[in-house]
N, C-alpha and C positions, 0 to 999 in steps of 0.2 A: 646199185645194189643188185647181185644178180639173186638168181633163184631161190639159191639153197638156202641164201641167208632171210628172205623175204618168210613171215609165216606164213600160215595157210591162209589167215584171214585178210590177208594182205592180197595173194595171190588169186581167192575167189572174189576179192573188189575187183583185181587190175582187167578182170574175165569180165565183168559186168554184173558180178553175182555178190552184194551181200547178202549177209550170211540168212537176213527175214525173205529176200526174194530167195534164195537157194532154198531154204526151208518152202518154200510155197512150191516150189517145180518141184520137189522130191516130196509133195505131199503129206512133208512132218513139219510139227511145232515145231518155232524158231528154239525153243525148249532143248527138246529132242537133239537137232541141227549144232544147239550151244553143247551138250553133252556130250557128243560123237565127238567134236571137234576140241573140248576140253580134256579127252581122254576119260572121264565119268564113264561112259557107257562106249563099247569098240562099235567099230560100224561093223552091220553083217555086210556078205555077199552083197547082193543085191542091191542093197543102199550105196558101197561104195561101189558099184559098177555104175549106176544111173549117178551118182555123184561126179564123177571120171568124167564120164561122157558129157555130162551136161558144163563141166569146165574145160571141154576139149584137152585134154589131158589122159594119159593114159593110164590104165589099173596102178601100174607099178610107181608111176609119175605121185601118183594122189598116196598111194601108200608108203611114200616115204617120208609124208607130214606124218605118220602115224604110227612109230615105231610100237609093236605092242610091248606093252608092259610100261608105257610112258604113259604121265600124265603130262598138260599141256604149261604145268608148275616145274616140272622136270626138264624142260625142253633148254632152261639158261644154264643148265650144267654142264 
């Protein structure tokens, strides 16, 4: 399976990061962490920079799990 087809939450295990440890290094609720990542709430700046970085991935890399205007129900269409 390569990349594009893998989720996000697939691709932050294959890094070493589920989603309750990522929630803990980016110091938000696994809540919060589940939101972002559901499309629920966008990531701001900031969050998905230190988000990027801490999955060795680049801004643009992480931003293309996150098309805006998507939600993560939207994503099998």
């Amino acid at each position: 399976m390569d990349g594009a087809s893998m989720s996000f939450r697939a691709i932050a295990r294959a890094h070493g990061w589920p989603l309750i440890r990522l929630a803990d290094e980016l110091g938000m609720s696994p809540t919060m962490v589940s939101n972002r990542v559901r499309g629920v709430v966008p990531w701001t700046l900031p969050e998905a920079v230190q988000a990027s970085k801490t999955l060795g991935m680049t801004l643009a890399e992480f931003a293309a799990y996150f098309p805006e205007g998507r939600k993560e129900a939207d994503y099998d269409k």
